[in-house]
N, C-alpha and C positions, 0 to 999 in steps of 0.2 A: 504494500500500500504506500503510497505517494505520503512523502512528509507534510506536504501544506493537505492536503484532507485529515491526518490526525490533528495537524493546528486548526482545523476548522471545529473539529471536533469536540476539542479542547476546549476552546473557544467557547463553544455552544455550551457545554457543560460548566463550567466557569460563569458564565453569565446566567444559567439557569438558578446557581450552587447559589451566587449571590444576589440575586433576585427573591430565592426562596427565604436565604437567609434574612433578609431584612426584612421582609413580608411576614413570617414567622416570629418575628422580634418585634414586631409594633405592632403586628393583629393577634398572635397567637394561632395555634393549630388551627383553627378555622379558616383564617383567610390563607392561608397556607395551603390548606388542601382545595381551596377554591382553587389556587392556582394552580394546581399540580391537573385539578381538574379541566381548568380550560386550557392549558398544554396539552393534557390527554387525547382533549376532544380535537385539537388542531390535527394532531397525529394524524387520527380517526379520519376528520376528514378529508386531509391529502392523499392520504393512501386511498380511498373511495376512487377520491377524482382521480388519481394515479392509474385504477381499474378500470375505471371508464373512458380515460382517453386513450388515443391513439399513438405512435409511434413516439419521437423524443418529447411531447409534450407529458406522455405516462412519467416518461424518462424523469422528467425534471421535477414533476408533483412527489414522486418516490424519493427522488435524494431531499427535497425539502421537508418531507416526512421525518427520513430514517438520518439526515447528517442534520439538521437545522433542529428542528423538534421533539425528536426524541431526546435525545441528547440533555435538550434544554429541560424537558420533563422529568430526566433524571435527577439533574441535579439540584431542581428547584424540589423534587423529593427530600432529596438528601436535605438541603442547606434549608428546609421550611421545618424541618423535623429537629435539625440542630437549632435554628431560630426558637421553634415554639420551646426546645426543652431549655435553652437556656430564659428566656422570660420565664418558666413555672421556677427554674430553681431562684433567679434571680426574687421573686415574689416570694418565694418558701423563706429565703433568707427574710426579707424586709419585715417579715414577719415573726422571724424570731425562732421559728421553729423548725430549721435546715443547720 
């Protein structure tokens, strides 16, 4: 695999990772899995349109899927899930009871 495709990759995960992370740290676990969920659903629907077009247009709807949004969906997994758990422990503390 081509090095600038894993930077892209990178990339996309990186800015999922910190997207989730701050979103997780100012909303908490909910608006976090909001995001993770309309990530999800972007996937979902490129890869659709990916199925139902034709020649290099499928082409281009599948790597927006699979290198752009996936990606991003992973890591806004990951970094919403560090975000929301550091807010609960940050609050456990403020609270006296962590």
């Amino acid at each position: 695999m081509e090095p600038e495709i894993l930077y892209i990759l990178a990339l996309a995960l990186f800015l999922g990772l910190a997207v989730g992370w701050i979103t997780g740290r100012l909303s908490g676990g909910r608006g976090a899995a909001i995001l993770v969920a309309l990530l999800g659903a972007a996937v979902a629907v490129l890869w659709v349109m990916g199925l139902r077009a034709q020649g290099w247009d499928g082409i281009a709807y599948a790597i927006g899927a699979f290198l752009f949004a996936a990606p991003a969906t992973l890591g806004a997994l990951l970094g919403g899930w560090l975000g929301a758990r550091r807010r609960s422990r940050r609050a456990l503390k403020r609270a006296g009871t962590g």
